[in-house]
C-alpha positions in Angstrom: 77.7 51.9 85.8 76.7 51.3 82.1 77.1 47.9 80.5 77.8 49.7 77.5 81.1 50.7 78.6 82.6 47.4 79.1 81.2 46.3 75.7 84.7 45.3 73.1 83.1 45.9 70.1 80.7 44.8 67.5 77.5 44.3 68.8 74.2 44.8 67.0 72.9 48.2 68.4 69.2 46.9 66.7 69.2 44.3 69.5 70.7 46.8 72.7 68.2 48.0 74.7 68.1 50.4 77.7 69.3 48.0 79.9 72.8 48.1 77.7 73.2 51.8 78.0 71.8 53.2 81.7 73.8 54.6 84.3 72.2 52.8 87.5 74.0 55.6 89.7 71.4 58.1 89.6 71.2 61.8 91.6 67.5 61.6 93.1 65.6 63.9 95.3 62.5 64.0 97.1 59.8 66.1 96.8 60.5 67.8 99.9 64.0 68.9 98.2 64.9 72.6 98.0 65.3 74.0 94.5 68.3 75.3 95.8 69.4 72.0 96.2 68.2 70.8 92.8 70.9 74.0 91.4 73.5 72.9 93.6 73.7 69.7 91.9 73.2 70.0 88.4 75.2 72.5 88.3 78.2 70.4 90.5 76.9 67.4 87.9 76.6 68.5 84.7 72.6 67.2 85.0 69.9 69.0 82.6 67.1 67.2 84.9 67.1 65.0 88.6 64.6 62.6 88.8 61.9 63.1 91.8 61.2 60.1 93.7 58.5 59.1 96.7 59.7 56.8 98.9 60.8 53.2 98.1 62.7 55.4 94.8 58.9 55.5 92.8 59.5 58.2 90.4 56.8 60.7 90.7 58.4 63.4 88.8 61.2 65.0 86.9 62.9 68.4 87.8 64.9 70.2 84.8 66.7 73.7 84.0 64.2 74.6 82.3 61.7 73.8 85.2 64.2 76.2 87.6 64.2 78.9 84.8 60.8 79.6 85.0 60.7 79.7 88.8 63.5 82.0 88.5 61.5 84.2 85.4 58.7 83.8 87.4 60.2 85.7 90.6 59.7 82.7 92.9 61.8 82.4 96.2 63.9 79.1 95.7 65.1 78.8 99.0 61.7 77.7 99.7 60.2 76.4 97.0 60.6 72.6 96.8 61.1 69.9 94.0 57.4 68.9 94.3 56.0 72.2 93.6 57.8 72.7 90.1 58.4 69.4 88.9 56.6 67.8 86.0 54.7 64.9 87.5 54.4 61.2 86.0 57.2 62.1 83.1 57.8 59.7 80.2 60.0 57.0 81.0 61.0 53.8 79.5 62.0 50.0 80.7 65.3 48.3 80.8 63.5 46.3 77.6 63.3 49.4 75.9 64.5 49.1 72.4 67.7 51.5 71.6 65.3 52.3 68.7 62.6 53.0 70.6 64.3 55.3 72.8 65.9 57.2 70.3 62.7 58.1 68.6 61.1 59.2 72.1 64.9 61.4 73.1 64.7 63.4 69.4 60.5 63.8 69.3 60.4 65.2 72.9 64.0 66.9 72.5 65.1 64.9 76.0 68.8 64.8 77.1 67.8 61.8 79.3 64.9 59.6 80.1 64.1 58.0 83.0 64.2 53.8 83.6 61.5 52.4 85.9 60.5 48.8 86.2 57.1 47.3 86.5 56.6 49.3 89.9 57.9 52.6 88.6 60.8 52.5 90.9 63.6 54.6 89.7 66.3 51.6 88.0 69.0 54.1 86.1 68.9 57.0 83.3 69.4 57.0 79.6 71.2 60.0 78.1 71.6 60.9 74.4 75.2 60.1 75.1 75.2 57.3 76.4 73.1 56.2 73.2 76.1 57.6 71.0 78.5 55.4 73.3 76.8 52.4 72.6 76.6 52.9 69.0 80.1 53.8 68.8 80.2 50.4 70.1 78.4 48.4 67.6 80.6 49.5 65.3 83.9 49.2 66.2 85.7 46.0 65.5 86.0 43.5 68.3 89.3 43.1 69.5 90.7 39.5 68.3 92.0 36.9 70.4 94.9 35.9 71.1 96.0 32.9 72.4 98.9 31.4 73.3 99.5 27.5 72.6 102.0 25.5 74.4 
């Protein structure tokens, strides 16, 4: 669920932060996890990366295409090769203070589709996506709804 979405208009997107825009329903996988696995759902889900947790959902790593690509180039066996064995380790991530800003500037300077939200503890909170930032500044924009009411 995103905040963002039930949001009627108007807001200052200088203020929202990550918090405003995260999906909190996130695909996870262990380290132990088949690649095969990791294909089967972003493929089904339309993900570019699935975040890599430990357990108690601390994020320890980040598996994308372009991580399964180069196993694939590479000639390795994905039916056995796991998550932990391909994914990049302690990837950038960002707070549910993080500034929409702030994590616009990280999303175009490392060419991200989505960031990882972790509190204090690095425990896995939610994803960011580059559309879910363009949702929440379509927001800001439009024109609250006005009210109205009804006087007997």
């Amino acid at each position: 669920m995103r905040r963002v979405e039930f949001m009627l208009g108007g807001e200052d997107f200088k203020k929202m932060t990550a918090a405003h825009f995260m999906e909190s329903d996130v695909y996870y996988y262990s380290q132990n996890a088949p690649a095969t696995e990791l294909i089967n759902a972003m493929t089904r889900g339309g993900f570019g990366s699935l975040p890599i947790v430990a357990p108690g959902k601390v994020l320890v790593g980040i598996v994308s295409e372009y991580d399964l690509l180069n196993a694939i180039m590479a000639g390795r066996d994905l039916k056995t090769l796991t998550a932990g064995e391909i994914m990049t380790a302690d990837p950038v991530t960002i707070s549910e203070e993080t500034p929409a800003q702030d994590i616009l500037a990280i999303l175009q300077a490392k060419h991200f589709i989505r960031v990882p939200v972790v509190d204090e503890n690095r425990v896995l909170v939610g994803v960011v996506a580059r559309r879910d930032i363009l949702l929440g500044f379509k927001k800001s924009i439009e024109k609250a709804p006005q009210m109205a009411f009804n006087l007997l």
